[in-house]
gemmi code that builds the backbone of each chain (N, CA, C; Angstrom):
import gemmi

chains = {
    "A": [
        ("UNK", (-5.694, 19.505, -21.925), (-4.404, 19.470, -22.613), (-3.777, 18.090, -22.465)),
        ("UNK", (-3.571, 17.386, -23.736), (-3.219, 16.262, -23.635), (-1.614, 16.426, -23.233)),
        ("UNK", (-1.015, 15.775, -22.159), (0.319, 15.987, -20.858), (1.383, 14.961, -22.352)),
        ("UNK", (2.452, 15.467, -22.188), (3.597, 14.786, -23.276), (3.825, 13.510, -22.861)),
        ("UNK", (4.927, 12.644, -22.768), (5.608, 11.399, -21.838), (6.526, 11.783, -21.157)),
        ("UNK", (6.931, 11.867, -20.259), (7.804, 12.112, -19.461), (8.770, 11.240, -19.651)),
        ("UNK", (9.856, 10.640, -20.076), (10.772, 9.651, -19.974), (12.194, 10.020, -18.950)),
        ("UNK", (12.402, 8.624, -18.648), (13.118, 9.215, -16.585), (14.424, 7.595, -16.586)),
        ("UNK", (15.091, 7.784, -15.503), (15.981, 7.062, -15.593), (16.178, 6.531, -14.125)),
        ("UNK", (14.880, 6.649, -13.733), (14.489, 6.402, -12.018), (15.192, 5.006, -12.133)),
        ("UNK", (14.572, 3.772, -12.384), (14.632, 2.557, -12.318), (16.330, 2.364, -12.310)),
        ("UNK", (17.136, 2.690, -13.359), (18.529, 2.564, -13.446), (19.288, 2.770, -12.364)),
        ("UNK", (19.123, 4.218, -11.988), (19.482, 5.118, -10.909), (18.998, 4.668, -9.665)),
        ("UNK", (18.362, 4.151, -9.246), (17.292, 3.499, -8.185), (18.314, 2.121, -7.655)),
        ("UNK", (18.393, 1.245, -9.101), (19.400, -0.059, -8.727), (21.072, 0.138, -8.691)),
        ("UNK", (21.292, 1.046, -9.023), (22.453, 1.850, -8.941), (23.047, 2.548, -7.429)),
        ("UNK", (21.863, 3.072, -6.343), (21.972, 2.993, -5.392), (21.593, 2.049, -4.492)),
        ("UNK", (21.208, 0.851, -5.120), (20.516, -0.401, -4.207), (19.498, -0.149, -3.190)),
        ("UNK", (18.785, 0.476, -4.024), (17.547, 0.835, -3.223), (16.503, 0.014, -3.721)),
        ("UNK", (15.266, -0.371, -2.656), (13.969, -0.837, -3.199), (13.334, -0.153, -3.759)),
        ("UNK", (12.295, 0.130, -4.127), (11.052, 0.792, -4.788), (10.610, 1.031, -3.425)),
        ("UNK", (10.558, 0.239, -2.537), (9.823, 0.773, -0.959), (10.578, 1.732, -0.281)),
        ("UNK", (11.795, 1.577, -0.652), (13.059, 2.334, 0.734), (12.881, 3.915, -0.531)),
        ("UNK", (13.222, 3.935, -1.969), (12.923, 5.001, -2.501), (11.571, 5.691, -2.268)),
        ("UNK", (10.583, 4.712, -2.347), (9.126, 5.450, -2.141), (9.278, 6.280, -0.381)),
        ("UNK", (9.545, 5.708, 0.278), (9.490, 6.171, 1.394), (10.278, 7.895, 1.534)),
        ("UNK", (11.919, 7.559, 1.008), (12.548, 8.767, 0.784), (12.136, 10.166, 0.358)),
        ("UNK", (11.028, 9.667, -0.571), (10.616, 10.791, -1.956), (8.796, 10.823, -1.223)),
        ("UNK", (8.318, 10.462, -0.046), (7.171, 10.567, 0.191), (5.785, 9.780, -0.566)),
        ("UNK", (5.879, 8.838, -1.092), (5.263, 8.222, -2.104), (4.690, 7.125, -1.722)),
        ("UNK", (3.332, 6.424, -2.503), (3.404, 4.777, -2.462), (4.211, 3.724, -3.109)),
        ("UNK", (4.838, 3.059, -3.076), (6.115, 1.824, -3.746), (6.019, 1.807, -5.074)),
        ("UNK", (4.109, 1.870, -5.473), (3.387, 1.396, -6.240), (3.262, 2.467, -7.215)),
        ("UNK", (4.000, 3.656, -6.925), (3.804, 4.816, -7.710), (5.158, 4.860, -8.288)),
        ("UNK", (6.362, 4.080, -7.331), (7.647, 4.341, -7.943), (7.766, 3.195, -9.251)),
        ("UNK", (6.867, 2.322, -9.297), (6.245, 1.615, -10.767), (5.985, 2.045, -11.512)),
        ("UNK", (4.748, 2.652, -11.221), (4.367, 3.553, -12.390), (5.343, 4.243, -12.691)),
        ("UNK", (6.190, 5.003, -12.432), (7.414, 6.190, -12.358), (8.247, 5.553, -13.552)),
        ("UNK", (8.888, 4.454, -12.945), (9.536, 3.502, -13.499), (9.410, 3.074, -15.266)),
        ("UNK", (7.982, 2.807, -15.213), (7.523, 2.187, -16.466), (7.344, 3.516, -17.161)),
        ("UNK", (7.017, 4.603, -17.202), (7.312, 5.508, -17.424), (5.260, 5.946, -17.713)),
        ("UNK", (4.676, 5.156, -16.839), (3.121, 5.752, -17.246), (2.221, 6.362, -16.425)),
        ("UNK", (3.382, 7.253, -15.579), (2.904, 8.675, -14.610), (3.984, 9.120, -15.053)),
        ("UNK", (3.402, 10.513, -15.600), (4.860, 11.785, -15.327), (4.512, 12.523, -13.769)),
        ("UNK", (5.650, 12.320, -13.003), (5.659, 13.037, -11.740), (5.244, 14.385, -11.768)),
        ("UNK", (4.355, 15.294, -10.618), (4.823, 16.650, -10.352), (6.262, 17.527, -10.202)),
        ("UNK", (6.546, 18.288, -10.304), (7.604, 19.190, -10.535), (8.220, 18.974, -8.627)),
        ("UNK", (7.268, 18.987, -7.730), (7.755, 18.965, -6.850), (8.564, 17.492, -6.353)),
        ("UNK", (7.640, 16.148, -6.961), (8.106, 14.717, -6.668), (9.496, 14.795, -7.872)),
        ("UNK", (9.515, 15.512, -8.977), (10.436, 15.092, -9.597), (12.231, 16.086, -8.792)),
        ("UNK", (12.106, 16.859, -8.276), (13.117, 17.376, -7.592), (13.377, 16.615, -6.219)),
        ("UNK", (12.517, 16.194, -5.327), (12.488, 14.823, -4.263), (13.071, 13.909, -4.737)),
        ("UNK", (13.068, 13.480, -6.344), (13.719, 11.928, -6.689), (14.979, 12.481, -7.325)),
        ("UNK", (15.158, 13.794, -7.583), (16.292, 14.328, -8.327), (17.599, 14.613, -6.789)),
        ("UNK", (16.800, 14.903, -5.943), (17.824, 15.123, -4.322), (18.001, 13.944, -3.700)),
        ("UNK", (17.378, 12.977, -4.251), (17.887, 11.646, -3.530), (18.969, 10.833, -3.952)),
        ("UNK", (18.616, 11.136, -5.768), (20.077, 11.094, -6.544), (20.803, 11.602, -6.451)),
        ("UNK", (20.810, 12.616, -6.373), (21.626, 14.109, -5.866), (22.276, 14.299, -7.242)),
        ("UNK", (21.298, 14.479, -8.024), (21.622, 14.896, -9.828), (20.286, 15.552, -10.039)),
        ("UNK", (21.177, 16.957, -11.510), (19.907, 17.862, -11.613), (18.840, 17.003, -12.241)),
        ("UNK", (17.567, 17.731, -12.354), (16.887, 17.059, -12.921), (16.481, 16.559, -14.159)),
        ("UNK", (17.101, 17.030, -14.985), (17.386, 17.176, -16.301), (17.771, 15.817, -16.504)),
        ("UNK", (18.804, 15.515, -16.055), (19.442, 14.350, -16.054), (18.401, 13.094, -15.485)),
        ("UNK", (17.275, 13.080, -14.949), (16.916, 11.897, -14.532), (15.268, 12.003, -15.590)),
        ("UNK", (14.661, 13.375, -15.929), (13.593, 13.076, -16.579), (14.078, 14.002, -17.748)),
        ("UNK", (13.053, 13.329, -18.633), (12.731, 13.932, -20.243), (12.013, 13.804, -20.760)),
        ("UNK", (11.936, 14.865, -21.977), (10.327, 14.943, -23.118), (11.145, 14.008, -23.970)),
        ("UNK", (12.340, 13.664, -24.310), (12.624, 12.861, -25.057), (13.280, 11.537, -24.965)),
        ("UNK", (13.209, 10.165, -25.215), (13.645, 9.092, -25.119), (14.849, 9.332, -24.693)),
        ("UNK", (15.699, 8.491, -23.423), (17.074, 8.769, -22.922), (17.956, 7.832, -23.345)),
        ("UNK", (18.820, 8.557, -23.578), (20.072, 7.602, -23.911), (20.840, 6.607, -23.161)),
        ("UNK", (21.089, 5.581, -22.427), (22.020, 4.884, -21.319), (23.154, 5.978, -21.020)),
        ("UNK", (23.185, 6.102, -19.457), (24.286, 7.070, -19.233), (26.065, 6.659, -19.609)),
        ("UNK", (26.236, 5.401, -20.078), (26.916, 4.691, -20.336), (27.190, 5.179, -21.540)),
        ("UNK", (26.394, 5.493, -22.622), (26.853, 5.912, -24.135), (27.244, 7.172, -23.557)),
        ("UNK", (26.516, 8.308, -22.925), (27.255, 9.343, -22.991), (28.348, 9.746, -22.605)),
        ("UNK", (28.768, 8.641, -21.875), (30.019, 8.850, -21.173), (30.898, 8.283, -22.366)),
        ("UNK", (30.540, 7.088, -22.932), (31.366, 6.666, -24.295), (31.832, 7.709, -25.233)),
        ("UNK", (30.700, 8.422, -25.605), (30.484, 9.149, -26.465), (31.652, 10.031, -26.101)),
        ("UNK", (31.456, 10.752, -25.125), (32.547, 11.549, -24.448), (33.827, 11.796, -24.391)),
    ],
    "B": [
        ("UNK", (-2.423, 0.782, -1.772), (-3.175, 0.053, -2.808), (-2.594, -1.080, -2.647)),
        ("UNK", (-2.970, -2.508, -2.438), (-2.808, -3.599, -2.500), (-3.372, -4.170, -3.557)),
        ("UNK", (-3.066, -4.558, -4.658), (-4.210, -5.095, -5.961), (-3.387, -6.220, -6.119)),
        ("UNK", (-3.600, -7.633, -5.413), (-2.967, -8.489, -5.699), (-2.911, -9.486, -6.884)),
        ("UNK", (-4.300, -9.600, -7.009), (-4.901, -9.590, -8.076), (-4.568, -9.659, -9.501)),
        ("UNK", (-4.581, -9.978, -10.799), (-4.379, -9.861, -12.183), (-5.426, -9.332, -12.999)),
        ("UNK", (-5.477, -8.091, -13.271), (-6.828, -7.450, -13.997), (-7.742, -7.964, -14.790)),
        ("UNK", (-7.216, -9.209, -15.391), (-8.163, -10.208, -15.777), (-9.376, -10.750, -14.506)),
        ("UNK", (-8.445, -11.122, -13.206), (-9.401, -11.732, -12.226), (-9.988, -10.462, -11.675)),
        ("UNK", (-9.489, -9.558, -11.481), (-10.605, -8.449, -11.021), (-12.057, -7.931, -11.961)),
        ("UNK", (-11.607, -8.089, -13.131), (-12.599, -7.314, -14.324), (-13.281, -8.281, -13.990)),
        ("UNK", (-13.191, -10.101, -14.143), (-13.743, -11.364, -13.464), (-15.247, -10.581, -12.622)),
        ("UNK", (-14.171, -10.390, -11.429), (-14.994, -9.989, -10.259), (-15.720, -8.953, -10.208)),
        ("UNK", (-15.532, -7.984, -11.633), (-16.583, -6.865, -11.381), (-17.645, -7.458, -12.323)),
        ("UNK", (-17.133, -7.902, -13.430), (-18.609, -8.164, -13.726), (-19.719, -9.102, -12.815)),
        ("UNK", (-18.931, -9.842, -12.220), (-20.105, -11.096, -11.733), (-20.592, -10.231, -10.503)),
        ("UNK", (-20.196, -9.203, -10.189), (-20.527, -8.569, -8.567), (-21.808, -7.608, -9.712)),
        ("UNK", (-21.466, -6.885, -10.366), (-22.083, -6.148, -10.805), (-23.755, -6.647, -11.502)),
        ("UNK", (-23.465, -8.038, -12.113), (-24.257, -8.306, -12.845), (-25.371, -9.645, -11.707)),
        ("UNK", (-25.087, -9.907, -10.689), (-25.629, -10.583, -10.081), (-26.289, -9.485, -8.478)),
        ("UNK", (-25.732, -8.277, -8.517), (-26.878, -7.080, -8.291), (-27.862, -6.388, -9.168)),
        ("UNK", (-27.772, -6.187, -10.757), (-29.056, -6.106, -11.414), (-30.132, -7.610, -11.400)),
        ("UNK", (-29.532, -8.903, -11.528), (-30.208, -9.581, -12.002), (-31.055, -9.966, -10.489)),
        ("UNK", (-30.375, -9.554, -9.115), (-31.130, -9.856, -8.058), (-32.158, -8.317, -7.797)),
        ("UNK", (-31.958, -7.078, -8.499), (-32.971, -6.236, -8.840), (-34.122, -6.600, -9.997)),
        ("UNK", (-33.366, -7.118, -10.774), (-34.196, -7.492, -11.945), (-35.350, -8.665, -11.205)),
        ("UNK", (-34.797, -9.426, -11.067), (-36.007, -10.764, -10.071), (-36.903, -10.261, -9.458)),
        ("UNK", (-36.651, -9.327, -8.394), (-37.032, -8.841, -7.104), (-38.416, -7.906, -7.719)),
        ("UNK", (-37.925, -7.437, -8.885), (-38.687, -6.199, -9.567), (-40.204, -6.557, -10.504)),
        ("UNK", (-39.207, -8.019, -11.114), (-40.353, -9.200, -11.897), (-41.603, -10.298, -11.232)),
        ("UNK", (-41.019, -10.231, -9.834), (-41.465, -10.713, -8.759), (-42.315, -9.911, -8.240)),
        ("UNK", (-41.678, -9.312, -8.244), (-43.112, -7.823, -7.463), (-44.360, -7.836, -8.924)),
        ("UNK", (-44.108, -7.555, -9.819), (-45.146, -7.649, -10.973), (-46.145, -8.766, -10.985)),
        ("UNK", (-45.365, -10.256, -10.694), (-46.117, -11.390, -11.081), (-46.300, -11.507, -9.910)),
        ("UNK", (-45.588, -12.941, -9.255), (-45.585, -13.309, -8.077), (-44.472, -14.303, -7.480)),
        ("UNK", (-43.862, -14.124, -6.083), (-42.834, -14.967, -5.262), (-43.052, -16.332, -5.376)),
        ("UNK", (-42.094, -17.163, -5.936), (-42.529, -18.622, -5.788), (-41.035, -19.153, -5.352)),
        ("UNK", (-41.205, -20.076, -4.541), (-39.697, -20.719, -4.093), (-38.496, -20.625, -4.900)),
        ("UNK", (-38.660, -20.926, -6.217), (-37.411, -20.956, -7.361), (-36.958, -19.523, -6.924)),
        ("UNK", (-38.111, -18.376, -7.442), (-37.315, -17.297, -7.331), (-36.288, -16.575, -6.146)),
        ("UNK", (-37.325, -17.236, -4.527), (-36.799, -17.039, -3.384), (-35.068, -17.175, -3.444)),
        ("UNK", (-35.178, -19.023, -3.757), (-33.830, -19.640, -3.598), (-32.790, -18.713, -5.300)),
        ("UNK", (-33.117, -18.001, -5.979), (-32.636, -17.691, -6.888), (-31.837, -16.577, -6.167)),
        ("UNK", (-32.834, -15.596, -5.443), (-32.475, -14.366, -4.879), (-31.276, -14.353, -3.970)),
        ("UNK", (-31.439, -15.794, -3.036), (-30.737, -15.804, -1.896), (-29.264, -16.405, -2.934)),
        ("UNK", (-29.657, -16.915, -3.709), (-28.131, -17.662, -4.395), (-27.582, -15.934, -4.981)),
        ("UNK", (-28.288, -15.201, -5.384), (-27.519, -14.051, -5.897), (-26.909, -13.342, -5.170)),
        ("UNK", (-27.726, -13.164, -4.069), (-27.050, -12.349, -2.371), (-25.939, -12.585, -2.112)),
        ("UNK", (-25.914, -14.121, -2.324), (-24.462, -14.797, -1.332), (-23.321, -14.611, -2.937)),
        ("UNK", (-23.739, -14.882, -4.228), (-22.403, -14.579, -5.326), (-21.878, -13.186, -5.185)),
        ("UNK", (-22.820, -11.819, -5.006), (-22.930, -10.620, -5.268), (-21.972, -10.796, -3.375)),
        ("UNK", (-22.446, -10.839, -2.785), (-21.508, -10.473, -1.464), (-19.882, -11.219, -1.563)),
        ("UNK", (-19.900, -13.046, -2.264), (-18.264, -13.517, -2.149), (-17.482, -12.346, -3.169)),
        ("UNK", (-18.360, -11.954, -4.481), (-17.436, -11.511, -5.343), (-17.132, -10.346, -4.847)),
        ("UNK", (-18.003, -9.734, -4.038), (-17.613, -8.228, -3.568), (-16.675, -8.388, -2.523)),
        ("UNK", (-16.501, -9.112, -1.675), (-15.558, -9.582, -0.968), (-14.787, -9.933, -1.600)),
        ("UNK", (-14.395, -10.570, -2.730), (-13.392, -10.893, -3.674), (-12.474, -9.632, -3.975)),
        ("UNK", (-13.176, -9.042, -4.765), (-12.646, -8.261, -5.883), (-12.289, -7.031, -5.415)),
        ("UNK", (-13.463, -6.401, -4.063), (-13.129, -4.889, -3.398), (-12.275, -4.929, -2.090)),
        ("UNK", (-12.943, -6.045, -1.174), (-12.366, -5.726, 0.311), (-10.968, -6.696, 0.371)),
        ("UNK", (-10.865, -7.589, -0.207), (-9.154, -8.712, 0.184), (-8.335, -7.846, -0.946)),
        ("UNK", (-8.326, -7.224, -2.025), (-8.008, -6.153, -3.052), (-7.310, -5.173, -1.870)),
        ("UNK", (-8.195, -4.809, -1.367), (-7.801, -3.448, -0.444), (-8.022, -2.279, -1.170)),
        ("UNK", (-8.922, -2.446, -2.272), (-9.489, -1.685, -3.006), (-10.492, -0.552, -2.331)),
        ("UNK", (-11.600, -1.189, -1.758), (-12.441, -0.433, -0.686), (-11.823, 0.384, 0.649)),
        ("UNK", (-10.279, -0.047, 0.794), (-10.106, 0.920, 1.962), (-9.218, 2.015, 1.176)),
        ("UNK", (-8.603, 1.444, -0.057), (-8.119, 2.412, -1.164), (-8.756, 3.884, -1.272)),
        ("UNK", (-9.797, 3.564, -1.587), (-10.825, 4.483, -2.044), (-11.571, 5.557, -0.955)),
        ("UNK", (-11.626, 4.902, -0.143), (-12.143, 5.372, 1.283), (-10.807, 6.176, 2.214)),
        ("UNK", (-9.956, 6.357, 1.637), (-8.894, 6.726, 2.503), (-8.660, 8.571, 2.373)),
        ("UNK", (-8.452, 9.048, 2.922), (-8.314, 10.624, 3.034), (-7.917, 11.094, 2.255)),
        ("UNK", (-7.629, 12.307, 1.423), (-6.729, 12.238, 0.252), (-5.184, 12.831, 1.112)),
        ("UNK", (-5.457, 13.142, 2.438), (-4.083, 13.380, 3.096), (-3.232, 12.110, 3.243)),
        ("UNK", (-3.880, 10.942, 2.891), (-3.265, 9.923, 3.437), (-2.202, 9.011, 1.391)),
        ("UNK", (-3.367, 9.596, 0.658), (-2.591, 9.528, -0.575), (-1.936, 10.166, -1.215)),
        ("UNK", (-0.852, 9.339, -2.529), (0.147, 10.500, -2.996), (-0.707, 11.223, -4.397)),
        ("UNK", (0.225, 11.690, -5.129), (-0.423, 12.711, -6.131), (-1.264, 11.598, -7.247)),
        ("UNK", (0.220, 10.509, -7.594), (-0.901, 9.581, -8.323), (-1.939, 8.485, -7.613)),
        ("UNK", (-2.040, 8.438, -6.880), (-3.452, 8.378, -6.160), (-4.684, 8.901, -6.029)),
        ("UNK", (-3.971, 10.262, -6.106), (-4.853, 11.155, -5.808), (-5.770, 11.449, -7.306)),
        ("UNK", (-4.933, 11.645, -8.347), (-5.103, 11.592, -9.794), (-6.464, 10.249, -10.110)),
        ("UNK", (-5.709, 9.063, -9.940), (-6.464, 7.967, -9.929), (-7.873, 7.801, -8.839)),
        ("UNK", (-8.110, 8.575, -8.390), (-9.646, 8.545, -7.516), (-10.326, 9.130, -8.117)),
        ("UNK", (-9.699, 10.781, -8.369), (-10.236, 11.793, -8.247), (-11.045, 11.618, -10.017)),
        ("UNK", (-10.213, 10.475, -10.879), (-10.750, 10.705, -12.292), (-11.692, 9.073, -11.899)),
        ("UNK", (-11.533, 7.915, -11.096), (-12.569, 7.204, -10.369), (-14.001, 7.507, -10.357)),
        ("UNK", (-13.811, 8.587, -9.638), (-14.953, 9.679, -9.016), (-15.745, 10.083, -10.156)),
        ("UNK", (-15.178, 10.690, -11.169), (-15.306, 11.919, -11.899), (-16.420, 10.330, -12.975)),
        ("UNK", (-15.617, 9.435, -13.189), (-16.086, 8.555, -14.198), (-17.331, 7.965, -13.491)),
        ("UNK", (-17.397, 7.786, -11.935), (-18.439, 7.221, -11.773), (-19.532, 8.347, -11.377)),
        ("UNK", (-19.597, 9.269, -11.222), (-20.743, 10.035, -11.238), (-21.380, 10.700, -12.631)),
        ("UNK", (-20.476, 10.202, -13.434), (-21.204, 10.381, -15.063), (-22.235, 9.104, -15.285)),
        ("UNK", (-21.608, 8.074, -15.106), (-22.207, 6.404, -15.314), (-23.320, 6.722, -13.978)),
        ("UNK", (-23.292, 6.872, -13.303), (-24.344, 6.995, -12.230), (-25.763, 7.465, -12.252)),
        ("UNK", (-25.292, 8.911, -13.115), (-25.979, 9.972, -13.218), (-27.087, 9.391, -14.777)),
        ("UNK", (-26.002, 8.761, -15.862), (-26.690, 8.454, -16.988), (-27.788, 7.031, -16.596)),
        ("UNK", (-26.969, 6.050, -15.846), (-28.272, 5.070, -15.391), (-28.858, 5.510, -14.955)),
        ("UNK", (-29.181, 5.640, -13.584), (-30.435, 6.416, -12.842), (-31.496, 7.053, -13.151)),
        ("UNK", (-30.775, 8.186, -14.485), (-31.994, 8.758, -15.267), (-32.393, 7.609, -16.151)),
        ("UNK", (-31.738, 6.930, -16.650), (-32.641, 6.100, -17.796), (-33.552, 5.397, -16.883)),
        ("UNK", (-33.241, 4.929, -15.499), (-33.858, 3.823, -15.136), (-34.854, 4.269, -14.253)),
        ("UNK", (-35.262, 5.403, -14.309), (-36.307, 6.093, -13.362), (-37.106, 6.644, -14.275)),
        ("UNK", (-36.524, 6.997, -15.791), (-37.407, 7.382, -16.696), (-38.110, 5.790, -17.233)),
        ("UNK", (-38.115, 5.178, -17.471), (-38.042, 3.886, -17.371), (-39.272, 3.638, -16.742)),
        ("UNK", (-39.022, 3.528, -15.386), (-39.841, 3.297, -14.256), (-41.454, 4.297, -14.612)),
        ("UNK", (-41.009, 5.468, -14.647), (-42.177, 6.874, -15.396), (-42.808, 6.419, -16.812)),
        ("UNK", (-42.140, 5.332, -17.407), (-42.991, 5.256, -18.499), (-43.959, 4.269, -18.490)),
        ("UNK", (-43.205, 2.823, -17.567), (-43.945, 1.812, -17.335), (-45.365, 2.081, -16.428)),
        ("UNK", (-45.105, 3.451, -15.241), (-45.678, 3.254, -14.203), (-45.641, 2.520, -13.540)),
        ("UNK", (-44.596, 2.191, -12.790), (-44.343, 1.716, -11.624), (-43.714, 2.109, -10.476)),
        ("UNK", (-44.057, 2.240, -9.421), (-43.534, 2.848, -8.162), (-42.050, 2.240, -7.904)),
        ("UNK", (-41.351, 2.782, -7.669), (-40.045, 2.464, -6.748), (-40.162, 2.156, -5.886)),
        ("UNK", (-39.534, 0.814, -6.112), (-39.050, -0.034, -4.666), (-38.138, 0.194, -3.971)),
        ("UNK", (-38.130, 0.467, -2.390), (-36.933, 0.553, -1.600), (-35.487, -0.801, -1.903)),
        ("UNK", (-35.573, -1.878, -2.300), (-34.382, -2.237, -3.011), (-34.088, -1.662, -4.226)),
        ("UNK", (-34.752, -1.356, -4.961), (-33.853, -0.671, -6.114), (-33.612, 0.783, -5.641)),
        ("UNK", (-33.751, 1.744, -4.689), (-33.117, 2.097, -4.019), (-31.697, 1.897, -3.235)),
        ("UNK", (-31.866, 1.506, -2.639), (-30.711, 0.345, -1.868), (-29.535, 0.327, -3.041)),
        ("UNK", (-30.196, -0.552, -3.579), (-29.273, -1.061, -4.856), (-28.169, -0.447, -5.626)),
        ("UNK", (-29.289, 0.819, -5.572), (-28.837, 2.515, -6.747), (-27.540, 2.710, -5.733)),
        ("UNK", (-27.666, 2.788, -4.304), (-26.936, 3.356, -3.455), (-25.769, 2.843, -3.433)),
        ("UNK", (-25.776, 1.486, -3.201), (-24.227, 0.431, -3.244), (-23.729, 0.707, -4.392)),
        ("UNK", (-24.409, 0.571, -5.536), (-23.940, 0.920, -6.787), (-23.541, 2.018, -7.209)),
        ("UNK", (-23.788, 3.158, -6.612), (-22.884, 4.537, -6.934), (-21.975, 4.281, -5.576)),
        ("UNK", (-21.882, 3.446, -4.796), (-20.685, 3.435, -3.636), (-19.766, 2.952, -4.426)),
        ("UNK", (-20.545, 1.307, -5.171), (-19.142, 0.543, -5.732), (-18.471, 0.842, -6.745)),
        ("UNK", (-19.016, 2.180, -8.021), (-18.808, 2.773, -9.287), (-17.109, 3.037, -9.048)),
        ("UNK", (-16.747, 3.561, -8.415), (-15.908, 4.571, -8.483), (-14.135, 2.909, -7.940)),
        ("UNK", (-14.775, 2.132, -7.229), (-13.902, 1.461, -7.363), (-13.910, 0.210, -8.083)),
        ("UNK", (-15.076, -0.023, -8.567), (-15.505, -0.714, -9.856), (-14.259, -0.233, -11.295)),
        ("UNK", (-13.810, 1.036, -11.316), (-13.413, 2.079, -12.686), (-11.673, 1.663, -11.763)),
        ("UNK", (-11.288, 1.752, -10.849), (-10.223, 1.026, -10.679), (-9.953, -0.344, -10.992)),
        ("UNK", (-10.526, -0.799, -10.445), (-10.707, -2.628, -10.737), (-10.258, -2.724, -12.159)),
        ("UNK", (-10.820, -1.868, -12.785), (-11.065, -2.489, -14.124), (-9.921, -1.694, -15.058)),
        ("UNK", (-9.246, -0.767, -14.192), (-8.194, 0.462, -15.492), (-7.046, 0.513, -14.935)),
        ("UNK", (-6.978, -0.022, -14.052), (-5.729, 0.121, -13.251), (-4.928, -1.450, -13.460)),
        ("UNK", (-3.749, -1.482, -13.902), (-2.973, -2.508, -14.390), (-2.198, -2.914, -12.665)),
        ("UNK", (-1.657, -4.010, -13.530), (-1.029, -4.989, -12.190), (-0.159, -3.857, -11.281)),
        ("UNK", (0.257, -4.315, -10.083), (1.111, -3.601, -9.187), (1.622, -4.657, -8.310)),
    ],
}
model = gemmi.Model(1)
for chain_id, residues in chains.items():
    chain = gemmi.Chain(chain_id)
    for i, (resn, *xyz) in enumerate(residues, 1):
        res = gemmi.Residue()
        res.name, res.seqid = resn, gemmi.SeqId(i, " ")
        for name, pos in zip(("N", "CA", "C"), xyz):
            atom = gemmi.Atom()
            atom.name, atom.element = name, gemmi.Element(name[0])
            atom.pos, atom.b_iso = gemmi.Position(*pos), 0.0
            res.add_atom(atom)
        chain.add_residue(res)
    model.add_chain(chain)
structure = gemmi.Structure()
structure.add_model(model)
structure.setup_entities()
């Protein structure tokens, strides 16, 4: 079964708490090198890593991944 | 995973690792047919020493070889993903040379040599991080 894209808002959210890719990888159990891939968006996480990066944000998960291209959290708040 | 590397200089390093272990099978094999003469000696030993810097190049300062070799308790899921389809790719490529090259061997009649043995062996060791080297983008 060819897997959809996952699209995520790790990277934003990530520099938003001034975190590294190392200090997040560590948090969420991971290699640094995976929170790249994550990032660029060319691994979709497991269900279990994506609730680990969703409790570190401490936002549901909905809000950090998607089947569909994300909007800047900035418009929706505009929008709003 | 340490891949310091630019996938250009690794792909670099797999081909010349890869292709300077057939061509020091290939010699070794043409040599056995005809006969050893100094050129070929000093040919062999020049391939030994490219086939060992590039493998030292490209697998062990990479950190590629301890990559691969590591527990899967010790890796995460995409790690684990990335070996496990490594694996999967190099025991297809393994499986398809070997037979050609033993059927090969059955048609020519010729006995197998303990280096192309050898050879077969490193070469289904190095397959699987050979298919990293070469698919796995910068980090």
């Amino acid at each position: 079964m060819e897997s959809r894209k996952i699209y995520n808002r790790i990277a934003i959210l990530r520099k938003e708490k001034s975190l590294t890719r190392n200090e997040l990888a560590d948090k969420v159990g991971v290699n640094f090198q995976t929170i790249g891939y994550l990032e660029r968006e060319e691994y979709n996480p497991s269900l279990d890593l994506a609730f680990r990066i969703s409790e570190v944000f401490e936002l549901p998960v909905d809000l950090i991944f998607s089947t569909e291209p994300l909007t800047p959290l900035s418009q929706l708040l505009t929008k709003k | 995973m340490e891949m310091r590397k630019s996938i250009q200089n690794r792909r670099t390093g797999v081909v010349i690792t890869l292709l300077s272990l057939f061509c020091f099978v290939l010699i070794f094999e043409y040599c056995k047919i005809t006969q050893w003469n100094v050129f070929f000696i000093v040919t062999e030993i020049v391939l030994f020493i490219i086939f060992s810097a590039s493998f030292m190049a490209t697998f062990i300062k990479t950190g590629l070889w301890v990559f691969i070799h590591k527990p899967l308790s010790k890796l995460d899921e995409r790690e684990i993903t990335v070996t496990s389809r490594s694996l999967r790719y190099a025991y297809i490529v393994f499986t398809v040379t070997t037979l050609l090259l033993l059927l090969s061997f059955a048609v020519i009649n010729t006995p197998i040599d303990i280096v192309l043995v050898v050879s077969l062996i490193l070469y289904a060791h190095i397959l699987p991080a050979v298919n990293i080297a070469w698919t796995e983008k910068e980090i």
